[in-house]
N, CA and C atoms of all chains as a GROMACS GRO file, in nm:
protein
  588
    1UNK      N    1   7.789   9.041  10.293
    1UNK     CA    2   7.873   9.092  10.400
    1UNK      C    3   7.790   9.162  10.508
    2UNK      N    4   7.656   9.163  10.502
    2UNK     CA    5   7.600   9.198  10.604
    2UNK      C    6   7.573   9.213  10.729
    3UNK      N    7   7.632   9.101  10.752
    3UNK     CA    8   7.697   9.022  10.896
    3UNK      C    9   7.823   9.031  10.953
    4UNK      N   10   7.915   9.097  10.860
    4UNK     CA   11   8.069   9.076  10.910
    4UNK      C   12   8.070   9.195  10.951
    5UNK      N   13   8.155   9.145  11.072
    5UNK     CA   14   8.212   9.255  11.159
    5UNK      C   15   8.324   9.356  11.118
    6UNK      N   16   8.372   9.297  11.023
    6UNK     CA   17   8.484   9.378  11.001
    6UNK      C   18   8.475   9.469  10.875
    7UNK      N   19   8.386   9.418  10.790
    7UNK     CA   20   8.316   9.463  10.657
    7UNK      C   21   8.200   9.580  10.746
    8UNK      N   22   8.153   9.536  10.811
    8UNK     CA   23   8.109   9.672  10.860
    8UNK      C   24   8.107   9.774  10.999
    9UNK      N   25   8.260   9.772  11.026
    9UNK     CA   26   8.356   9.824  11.101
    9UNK      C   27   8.412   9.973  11.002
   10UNK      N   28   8.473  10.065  11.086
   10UNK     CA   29   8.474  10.187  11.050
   10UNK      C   30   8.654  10.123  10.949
   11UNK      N   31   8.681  10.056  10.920
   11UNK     CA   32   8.737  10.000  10.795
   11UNK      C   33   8.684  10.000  10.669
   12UNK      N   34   8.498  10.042  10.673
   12UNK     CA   35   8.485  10.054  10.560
   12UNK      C   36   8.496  10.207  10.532
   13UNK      N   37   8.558  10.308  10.536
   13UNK     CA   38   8.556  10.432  10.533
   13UNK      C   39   8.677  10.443  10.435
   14UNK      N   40   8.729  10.319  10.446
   14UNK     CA   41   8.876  10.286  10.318
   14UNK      C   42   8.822  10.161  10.266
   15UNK      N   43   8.733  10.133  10.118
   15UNK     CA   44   8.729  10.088  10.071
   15UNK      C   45   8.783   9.988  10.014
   16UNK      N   46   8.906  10.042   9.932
   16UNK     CA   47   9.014   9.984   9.832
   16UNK      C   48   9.114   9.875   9.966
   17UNK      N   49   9.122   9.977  10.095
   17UNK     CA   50   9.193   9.903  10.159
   17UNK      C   51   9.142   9.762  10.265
   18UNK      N   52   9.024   9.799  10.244
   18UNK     CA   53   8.943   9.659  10.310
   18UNK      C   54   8.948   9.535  10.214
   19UNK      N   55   8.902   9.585  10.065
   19UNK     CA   56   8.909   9.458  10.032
   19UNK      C   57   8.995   9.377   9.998
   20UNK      N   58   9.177   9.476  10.011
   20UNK     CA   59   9.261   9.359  10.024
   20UNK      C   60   9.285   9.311  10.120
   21UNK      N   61   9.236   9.382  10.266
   21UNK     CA   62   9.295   9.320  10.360
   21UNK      C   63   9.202   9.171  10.373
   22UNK      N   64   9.042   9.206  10.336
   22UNK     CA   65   8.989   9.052  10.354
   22UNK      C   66   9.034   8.970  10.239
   23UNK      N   67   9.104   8.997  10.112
   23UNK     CA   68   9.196   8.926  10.075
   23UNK      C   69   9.265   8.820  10.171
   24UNK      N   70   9.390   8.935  10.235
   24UNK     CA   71   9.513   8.878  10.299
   24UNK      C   72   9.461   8.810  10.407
   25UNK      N   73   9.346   8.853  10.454
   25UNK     CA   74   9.266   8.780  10.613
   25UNK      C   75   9.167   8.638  10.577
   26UNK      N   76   9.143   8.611  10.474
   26UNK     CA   77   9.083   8.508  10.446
   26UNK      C   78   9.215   8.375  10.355
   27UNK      N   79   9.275   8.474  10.329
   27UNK     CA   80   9.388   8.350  10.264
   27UNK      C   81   9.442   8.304  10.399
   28UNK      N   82   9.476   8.359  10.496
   28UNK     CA   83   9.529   8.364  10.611
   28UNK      C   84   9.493   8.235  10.673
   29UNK      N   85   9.346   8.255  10.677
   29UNK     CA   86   9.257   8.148  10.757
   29UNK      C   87   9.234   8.046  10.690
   30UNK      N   88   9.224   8.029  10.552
   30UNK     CA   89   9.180   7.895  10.504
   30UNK      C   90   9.280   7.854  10.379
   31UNK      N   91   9.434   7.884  10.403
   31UNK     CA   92   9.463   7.840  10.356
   31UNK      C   93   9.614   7.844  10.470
   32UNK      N   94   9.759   7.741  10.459
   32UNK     CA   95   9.819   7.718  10.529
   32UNK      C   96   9.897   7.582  10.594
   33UNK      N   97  10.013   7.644  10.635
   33UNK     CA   98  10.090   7.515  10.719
   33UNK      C   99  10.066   7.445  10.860
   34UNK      N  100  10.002   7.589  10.912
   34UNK     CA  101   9.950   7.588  11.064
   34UNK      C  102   9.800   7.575  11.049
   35UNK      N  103   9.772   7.467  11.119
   35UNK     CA  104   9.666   7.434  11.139
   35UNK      C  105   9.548   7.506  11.206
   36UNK      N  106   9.452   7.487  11.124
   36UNK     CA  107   9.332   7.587  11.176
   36UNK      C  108   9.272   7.602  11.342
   37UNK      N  109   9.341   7.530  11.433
   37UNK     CA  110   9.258   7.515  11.569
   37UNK      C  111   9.432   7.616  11.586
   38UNK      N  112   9.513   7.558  11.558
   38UNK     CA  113   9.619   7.676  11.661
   38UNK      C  114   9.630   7.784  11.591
   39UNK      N  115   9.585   7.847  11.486
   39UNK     CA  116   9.573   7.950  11.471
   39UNK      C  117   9.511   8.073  11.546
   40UNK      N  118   9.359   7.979  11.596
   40UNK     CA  119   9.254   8.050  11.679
   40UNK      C  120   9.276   8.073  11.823
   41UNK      N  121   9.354   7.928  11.861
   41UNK     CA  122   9.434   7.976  12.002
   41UNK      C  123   9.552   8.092  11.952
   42UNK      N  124   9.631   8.103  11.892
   42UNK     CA  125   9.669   8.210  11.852
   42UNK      C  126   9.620   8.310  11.883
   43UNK      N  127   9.526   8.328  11.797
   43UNK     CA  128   9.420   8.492  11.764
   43UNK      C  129   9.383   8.519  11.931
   44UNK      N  130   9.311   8.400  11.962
   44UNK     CA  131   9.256   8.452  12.108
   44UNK      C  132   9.401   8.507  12.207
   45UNK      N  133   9.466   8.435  12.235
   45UNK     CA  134   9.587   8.452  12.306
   45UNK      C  135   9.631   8.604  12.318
   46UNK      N  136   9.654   8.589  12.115
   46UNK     CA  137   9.692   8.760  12.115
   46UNK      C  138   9.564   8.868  12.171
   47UNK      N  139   9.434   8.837  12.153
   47UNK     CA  140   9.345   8.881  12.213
   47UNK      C  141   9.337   8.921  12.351
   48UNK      N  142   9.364   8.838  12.447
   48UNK     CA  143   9.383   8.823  12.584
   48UNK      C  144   9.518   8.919  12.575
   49UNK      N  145   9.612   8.894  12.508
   49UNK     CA  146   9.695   8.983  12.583
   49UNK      C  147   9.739   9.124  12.612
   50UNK      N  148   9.704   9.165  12.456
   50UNK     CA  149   9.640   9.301  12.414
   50UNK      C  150   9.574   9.311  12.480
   51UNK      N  151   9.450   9.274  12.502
   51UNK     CA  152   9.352   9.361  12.606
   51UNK      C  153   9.215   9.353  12.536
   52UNK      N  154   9.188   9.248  12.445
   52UNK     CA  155   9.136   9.313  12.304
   52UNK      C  156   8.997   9.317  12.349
   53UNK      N  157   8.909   9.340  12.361
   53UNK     CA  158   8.764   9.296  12.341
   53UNK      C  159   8.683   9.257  12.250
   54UNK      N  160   8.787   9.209  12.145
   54UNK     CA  161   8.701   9.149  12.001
   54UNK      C  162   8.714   9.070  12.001
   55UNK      N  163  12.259   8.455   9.785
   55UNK     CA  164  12.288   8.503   9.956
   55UNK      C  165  12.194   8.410  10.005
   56UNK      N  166  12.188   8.305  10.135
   56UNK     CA  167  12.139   8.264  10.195
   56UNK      C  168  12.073   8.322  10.355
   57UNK      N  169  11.975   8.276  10.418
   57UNK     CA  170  11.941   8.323  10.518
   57UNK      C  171  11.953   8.229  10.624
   58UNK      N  172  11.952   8.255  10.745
   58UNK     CA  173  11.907   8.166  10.871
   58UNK      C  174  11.840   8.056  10.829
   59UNK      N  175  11.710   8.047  10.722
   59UNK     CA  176  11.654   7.993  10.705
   59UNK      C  177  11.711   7.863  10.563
   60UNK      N  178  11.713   7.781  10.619
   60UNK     CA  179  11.775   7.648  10.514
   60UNK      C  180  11.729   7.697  10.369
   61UNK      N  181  11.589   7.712  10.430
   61UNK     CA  182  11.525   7.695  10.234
   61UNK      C  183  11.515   7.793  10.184
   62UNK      N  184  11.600   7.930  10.250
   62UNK     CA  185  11.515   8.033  10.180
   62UNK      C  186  11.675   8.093  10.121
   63UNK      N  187  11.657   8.105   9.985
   63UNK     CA  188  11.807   8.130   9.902
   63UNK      C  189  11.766   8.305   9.860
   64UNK      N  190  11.830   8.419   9.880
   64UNK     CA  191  11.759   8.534   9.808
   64UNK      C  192  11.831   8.537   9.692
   65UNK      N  193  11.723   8.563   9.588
   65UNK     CA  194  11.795   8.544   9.424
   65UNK      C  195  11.834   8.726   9.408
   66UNK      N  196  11.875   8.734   9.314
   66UNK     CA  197  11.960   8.820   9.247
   66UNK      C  198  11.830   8.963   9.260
   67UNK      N  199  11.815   9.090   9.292
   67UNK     CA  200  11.748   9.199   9.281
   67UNK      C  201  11.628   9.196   9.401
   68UNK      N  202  11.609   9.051   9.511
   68UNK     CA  203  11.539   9.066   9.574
   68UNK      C  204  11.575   9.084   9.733
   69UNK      N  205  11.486   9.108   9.792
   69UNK     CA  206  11.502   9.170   9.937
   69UNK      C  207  11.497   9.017  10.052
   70UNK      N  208  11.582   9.007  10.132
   70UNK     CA  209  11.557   8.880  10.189
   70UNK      C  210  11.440   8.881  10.270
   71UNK      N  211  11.351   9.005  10.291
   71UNK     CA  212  11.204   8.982  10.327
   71UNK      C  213  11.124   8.878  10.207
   72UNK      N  214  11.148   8.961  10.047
   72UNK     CA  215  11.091   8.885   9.975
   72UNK      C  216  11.106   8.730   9.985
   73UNK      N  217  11.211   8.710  10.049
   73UNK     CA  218  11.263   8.558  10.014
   73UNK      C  219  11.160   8.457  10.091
   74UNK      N  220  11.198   8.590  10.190
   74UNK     CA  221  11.145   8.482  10.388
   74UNK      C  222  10.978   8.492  10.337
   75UNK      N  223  10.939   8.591  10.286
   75UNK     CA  224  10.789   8.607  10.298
   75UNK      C  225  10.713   8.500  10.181
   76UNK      N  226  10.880   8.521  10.125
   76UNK     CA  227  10.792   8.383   9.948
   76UNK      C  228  10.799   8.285   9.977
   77UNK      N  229  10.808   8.213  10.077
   77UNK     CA  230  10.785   8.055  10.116
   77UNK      C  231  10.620   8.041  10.120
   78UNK      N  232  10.593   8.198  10.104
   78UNK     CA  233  10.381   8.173  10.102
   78UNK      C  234  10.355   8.224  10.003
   79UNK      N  235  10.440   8.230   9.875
   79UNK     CA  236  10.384   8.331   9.758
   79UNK      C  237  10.248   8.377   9.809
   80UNK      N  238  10.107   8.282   9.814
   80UNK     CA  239  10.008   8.352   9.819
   80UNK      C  240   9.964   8.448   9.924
   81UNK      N  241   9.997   8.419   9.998
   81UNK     CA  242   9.997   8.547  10.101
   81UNK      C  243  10.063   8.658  10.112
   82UNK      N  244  10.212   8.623  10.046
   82UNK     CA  245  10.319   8.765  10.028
   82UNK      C  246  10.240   8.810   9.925
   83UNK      N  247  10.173   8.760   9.787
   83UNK     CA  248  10.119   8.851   9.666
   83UNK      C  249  10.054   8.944   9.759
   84UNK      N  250   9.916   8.919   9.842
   84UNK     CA  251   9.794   8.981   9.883
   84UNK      C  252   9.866   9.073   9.979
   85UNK      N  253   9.948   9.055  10.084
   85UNK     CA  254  10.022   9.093  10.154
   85UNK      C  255  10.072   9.254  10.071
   86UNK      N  256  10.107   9.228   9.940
   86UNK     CA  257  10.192   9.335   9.890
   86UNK      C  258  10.104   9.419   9.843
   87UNK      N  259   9.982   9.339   9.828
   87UNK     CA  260   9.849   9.395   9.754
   87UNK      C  261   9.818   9.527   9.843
   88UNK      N  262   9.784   9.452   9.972
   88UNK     CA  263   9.732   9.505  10.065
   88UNK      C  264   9.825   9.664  10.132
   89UNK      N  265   9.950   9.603  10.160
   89UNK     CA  266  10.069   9.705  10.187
   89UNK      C  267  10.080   9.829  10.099
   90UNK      N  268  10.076   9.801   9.962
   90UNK     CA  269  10.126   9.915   9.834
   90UNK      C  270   9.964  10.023   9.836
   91UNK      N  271   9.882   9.946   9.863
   91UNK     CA  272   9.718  10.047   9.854
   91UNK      C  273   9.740  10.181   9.863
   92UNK      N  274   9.805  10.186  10.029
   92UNK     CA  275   9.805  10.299  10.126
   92UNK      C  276   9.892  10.427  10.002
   93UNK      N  277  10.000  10.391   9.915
   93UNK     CA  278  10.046  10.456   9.867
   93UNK      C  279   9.984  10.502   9.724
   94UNK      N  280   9.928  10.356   9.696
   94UNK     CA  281   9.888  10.391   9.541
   94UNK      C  282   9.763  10.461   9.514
   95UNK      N  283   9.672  10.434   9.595
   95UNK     CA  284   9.564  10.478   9.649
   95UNK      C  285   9.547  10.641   9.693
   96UNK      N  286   9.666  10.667   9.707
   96UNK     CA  287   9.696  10.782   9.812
   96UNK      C  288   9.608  10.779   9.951
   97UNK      N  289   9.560  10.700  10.004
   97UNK     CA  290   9.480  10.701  10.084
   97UNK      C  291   9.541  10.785  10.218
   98UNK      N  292   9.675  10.806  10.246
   98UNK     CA  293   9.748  10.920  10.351
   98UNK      C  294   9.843  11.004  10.228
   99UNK      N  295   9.919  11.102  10.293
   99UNK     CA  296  10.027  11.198  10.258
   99UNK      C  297  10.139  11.050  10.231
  100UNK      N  298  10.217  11.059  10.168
  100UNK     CA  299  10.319  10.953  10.145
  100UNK      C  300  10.435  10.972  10.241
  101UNK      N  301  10.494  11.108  10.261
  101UNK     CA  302  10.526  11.147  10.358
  101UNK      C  303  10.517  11.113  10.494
  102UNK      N  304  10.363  11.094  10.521
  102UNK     CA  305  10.343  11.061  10.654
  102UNK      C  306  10.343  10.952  10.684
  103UNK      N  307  10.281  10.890  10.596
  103UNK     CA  308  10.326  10.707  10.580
  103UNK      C  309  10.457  10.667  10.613
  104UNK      N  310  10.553  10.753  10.548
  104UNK     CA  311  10.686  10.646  10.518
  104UNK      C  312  10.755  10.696  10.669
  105UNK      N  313  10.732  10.821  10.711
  105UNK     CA  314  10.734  10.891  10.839
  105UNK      C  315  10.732  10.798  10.977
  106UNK      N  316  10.563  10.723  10.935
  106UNK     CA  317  10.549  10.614  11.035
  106UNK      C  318  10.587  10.529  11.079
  107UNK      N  319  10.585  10.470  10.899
  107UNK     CA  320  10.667  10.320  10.910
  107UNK      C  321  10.814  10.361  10.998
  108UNK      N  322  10.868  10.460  10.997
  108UNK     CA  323  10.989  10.487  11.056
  108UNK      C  324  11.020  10.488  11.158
  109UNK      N  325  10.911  10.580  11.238
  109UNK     CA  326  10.874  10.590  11.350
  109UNK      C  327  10.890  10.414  11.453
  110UNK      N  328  10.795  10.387  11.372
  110UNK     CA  329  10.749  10.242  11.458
  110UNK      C  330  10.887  10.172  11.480
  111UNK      N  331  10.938  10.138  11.346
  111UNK     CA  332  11.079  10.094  11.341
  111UNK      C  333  11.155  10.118  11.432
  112UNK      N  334  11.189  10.252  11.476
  112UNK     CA  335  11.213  10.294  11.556
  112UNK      C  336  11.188  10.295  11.730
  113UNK      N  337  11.071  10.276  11.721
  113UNK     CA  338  11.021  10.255  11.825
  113UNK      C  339  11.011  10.084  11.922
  114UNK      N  340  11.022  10.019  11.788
  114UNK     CA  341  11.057   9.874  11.788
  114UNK      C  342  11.215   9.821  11.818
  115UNK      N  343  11.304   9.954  11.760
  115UNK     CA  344  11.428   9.911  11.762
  115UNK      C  345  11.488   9.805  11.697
  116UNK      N  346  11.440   9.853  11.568
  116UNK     CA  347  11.470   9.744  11.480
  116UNK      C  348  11.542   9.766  11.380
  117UNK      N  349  11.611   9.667  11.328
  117UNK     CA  350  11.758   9.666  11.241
  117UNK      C  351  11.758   9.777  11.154
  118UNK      N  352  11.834   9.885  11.080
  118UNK     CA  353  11.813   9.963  10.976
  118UNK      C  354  11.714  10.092  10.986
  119UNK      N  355  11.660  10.074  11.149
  119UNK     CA  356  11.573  10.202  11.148
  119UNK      C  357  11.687  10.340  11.168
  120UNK      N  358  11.600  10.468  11.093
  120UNK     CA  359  11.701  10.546  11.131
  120UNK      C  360  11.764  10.603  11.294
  121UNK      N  361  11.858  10.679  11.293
  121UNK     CA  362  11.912  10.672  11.423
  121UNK      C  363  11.816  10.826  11.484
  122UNK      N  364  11.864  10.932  11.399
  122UNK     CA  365  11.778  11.035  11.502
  122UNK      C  366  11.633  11.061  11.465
  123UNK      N  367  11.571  11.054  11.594
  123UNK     CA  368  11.390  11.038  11.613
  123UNK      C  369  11.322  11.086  11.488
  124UNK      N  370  11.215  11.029  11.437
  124UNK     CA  371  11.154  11.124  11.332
  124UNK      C  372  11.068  11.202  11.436
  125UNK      N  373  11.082  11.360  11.395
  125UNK     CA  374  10.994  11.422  11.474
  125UNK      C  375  10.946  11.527  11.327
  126UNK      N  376  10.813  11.627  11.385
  126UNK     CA  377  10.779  11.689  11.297
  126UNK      C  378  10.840  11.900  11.307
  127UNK      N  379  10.864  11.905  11.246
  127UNK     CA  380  10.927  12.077  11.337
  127UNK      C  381  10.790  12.112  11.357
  128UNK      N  382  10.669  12.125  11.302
  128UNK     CA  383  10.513  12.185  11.291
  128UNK      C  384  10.484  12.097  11.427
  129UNK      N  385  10.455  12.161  11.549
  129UNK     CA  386  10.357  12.065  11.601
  129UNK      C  387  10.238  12.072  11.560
  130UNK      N  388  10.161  12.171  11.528
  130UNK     CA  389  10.073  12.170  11.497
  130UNK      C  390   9.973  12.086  11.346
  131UNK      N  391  10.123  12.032  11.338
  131UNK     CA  392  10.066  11.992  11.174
  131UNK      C  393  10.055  11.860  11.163
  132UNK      N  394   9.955  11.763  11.069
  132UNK     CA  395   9.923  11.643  11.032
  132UNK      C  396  10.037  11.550  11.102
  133UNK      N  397  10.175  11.571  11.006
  133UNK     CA  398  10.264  11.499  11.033
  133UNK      C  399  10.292  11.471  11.170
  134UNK      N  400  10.256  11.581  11.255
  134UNK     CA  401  10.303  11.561  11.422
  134UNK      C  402  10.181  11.469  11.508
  135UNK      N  403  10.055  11.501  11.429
  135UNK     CA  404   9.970  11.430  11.527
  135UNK      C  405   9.977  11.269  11.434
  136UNK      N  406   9.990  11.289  11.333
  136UNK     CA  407   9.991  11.119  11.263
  136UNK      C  408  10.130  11.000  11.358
  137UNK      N  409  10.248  11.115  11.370
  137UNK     CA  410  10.350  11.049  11.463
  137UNK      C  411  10.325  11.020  11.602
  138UNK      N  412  10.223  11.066  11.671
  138UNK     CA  413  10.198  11.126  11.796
  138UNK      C  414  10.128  10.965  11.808
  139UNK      N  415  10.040  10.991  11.757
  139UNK     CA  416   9.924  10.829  11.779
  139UNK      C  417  10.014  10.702  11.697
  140UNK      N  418  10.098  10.742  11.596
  140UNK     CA  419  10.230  10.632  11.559
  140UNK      C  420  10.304  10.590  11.650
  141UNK      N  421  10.343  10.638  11.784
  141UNK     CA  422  10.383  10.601  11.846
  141UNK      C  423  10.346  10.548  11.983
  142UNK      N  424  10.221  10.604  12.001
  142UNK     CA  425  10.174  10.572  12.131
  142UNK      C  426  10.106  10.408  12.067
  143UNK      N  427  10.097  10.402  11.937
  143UNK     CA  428   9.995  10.257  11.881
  143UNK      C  429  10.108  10.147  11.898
  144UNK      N  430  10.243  10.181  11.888
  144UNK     CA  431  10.324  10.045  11.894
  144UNK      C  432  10.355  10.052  12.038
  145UNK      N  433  10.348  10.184  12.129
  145UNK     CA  434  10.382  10.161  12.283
  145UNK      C  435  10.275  10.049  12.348
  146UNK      N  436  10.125  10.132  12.330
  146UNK     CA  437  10.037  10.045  12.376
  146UNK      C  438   9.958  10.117  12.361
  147UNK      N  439   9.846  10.080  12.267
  147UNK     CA  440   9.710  10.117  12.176
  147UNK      C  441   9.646  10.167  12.282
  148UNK      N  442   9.638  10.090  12.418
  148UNK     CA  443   9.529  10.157  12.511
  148UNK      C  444   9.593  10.290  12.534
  149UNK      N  445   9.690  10.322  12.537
  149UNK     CA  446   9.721  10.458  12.550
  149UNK      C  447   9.712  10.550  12.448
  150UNK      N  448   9.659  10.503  12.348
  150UNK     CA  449   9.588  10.605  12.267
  150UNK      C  450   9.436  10.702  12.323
  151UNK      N  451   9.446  10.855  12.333
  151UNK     CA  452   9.386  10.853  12.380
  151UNK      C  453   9.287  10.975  12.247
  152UNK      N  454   9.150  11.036  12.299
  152UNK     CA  455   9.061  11.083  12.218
  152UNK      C  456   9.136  11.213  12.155
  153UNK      N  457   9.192  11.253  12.247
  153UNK     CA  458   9.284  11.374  12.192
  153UNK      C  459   9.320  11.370  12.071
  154UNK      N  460   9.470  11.246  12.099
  154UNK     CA  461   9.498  11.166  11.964
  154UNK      C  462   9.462  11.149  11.832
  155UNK      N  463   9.341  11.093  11.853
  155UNK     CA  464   9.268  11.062  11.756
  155UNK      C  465   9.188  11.182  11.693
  156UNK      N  466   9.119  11.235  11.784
  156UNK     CA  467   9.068  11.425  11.732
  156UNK      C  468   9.174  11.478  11.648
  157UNK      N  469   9.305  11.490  11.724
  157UNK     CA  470   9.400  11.558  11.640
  157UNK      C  471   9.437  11.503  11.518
  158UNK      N  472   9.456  11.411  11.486
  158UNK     CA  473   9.460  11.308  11.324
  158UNK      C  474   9.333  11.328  11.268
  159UNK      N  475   9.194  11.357  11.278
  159UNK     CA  476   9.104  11.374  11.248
  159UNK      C  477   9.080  11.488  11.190
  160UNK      N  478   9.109  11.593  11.254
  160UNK     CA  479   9.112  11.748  11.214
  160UNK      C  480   9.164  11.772  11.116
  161UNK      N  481   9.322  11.682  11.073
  161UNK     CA  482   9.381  11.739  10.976
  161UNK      C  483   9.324  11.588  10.849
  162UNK      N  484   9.316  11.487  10.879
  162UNK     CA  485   9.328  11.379  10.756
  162UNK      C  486   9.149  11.339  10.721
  163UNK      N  487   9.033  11.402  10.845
  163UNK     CA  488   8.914  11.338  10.835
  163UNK      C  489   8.941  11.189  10.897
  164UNK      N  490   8.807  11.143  10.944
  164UNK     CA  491   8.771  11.024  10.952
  164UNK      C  492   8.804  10.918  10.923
  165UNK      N  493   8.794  10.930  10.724
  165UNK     CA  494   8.872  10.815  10.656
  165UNK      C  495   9.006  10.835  10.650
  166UNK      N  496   9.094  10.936  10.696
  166UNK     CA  497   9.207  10.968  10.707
  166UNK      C  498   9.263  10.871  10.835
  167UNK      N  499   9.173  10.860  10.948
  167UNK     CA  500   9.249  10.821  11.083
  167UNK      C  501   9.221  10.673  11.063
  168UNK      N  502   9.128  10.589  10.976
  168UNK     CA  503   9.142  10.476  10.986
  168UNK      C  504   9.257  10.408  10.922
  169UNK      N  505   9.268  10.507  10.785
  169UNK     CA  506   9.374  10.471  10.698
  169UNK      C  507   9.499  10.460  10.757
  170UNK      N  508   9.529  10.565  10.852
  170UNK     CA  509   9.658  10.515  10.954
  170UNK      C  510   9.688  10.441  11.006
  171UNK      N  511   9.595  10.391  11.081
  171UNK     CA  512   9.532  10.300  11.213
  171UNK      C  513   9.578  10.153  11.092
  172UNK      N  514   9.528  10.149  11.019
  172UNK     CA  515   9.532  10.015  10.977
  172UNK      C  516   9.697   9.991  10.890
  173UNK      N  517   9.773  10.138  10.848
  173UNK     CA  518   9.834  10.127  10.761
  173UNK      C  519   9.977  10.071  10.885
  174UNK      N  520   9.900  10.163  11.022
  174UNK     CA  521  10.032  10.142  11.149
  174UNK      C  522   9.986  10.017  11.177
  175UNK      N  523   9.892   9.928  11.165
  175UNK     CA  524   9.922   9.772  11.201
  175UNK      C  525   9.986   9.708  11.075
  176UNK      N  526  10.026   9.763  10.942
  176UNK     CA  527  10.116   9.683  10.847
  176UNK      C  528  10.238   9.717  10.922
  177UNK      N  529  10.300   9.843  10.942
  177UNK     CA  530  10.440   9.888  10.995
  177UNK      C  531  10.474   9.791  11.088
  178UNK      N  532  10.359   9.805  11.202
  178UNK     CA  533  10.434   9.738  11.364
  178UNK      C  534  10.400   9.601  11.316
  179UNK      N  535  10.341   9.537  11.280
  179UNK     CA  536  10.316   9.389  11.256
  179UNK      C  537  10.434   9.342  11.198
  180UNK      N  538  10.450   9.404  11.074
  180UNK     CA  539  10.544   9.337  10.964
  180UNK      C  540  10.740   9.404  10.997
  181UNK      N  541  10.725   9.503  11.122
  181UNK     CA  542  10.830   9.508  11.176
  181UNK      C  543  10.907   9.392  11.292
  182UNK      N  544  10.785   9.357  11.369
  182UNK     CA  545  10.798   9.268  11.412
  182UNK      C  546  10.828   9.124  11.397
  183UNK      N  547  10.752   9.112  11.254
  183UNK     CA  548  10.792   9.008  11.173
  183UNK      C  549  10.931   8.955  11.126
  184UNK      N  550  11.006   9.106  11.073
  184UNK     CA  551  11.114   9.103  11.028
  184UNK      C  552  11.175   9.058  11.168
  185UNK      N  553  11.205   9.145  11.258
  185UNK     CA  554  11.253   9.146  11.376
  185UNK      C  555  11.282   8.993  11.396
  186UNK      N  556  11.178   8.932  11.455
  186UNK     CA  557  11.186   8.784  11.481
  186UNK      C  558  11.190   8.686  11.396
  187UNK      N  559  11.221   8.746  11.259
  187UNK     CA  560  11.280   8.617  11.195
  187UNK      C  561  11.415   8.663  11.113
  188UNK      N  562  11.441   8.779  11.217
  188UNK     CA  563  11.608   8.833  11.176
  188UNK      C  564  11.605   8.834  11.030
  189UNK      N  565  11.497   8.921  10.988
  189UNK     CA  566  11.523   8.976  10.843
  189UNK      C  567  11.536   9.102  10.810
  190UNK      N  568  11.676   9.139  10.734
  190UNK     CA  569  11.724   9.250  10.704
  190UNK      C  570  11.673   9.347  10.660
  191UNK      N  571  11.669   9.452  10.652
  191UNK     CA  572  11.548   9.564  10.622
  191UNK      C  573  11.622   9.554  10.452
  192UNK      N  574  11.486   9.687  10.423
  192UNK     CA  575  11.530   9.691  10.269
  192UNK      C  576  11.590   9.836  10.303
  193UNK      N  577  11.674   9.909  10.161
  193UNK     CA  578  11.725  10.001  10.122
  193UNK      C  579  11.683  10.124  10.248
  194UNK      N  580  11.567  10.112  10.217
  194UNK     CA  581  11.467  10.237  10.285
  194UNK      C  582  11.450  10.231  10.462
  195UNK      N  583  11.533  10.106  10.516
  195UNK     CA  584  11.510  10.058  10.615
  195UNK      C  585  11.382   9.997  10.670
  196UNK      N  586  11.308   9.992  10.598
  196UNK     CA  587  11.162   9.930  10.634
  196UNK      C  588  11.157   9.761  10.647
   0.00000   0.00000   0.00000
């Protein structure tokens, strides 16, 4: 996890609660009805609209 | 009891979230995994948690939230600044400002303000969820 952004994001300051969320965030992504390209337009979209810079 | 939804039948003791959300068992399990932490964990006051989730509800205007505002009588206390940034996070996050966050800090620490931060994107996310797929709150209004 050396590399992940989110694994080493101030999320790790809650332990127990990171590693279910990359649970729920990786079932999310590779597993599903909706297909993996509109998901990401998804993500970005919501990105853009929020404001996000991630 | 049936829902909006053709396929989704709610059986006998369950919540028609459970119903709508079990068309993904595997994601509602992790989902619940993920949701129950904040409490079991104690990772916040339980209080302030369930406070939030209320808040947001509220703030969302969504089915079963309660009617008068959750506010804290203490301003000065946890509960008021945990509501304070609870509500400005479902208005609009950029309007969260350092204050905010100082003040949740002072009283919960560091790992205290993330634990919110992430526990108020289960509330407003999964309020919203309900919301737009017109699913009935549970008991607790959540």
């Amino acid at each position: 996890m050396a590399d992940d952004a989110i694994a080493n994001s101030p999320l790790a300051l809650q332990p127990e609660a990171l590693a279910r969320f990359l649970v729920l965030y990786g079932l999310l992504w590779s597993h599903g009805e909706v297909d993996h390209t509109a998901k990401e337009i998804a993500r970005l979209r919501n990105a853009r609209i929020t404001d996000c810079g991630y | 009891m049936t829902t909006w939804l053709p396929e989704v039948t709610v059986a006998e003791g369950q919540t028609e979230f459970d119903a709508v959300f079990g068309l993904r068992p595997d994601l509602f399990d992790a989902y619940r995994d993920f949701e129950s932490v904040f409490w079991t964990h104690e990772l916040l006051d339980a209080e302030i948690l369930d406070a939030c989730r209320a808040r947001c509800a509220q703030v969302l205007r969504a089915e079963g939230a309660p009617a008068p505002p959750i506010e804290s009588d203490d301003p000065t206390s946890a509960l008021a600044a945990c509501l304070e940034l609870a509500e400005q996070f479902v208005l609009d996050p950029h309007g969260v400002t350092e204050a905010m966050r100082d003040a949740v800090v002072a009283h919960v620490g560091d790992a205290g303000l993330v634990a919110l931060v992430e526990a108020l994107a289960v509330f407003d996310g999964f309020t919203r969820f309900r919301t737009i797929l017109r699913v009935a709150p549970r008991e607790d209004g959540a």
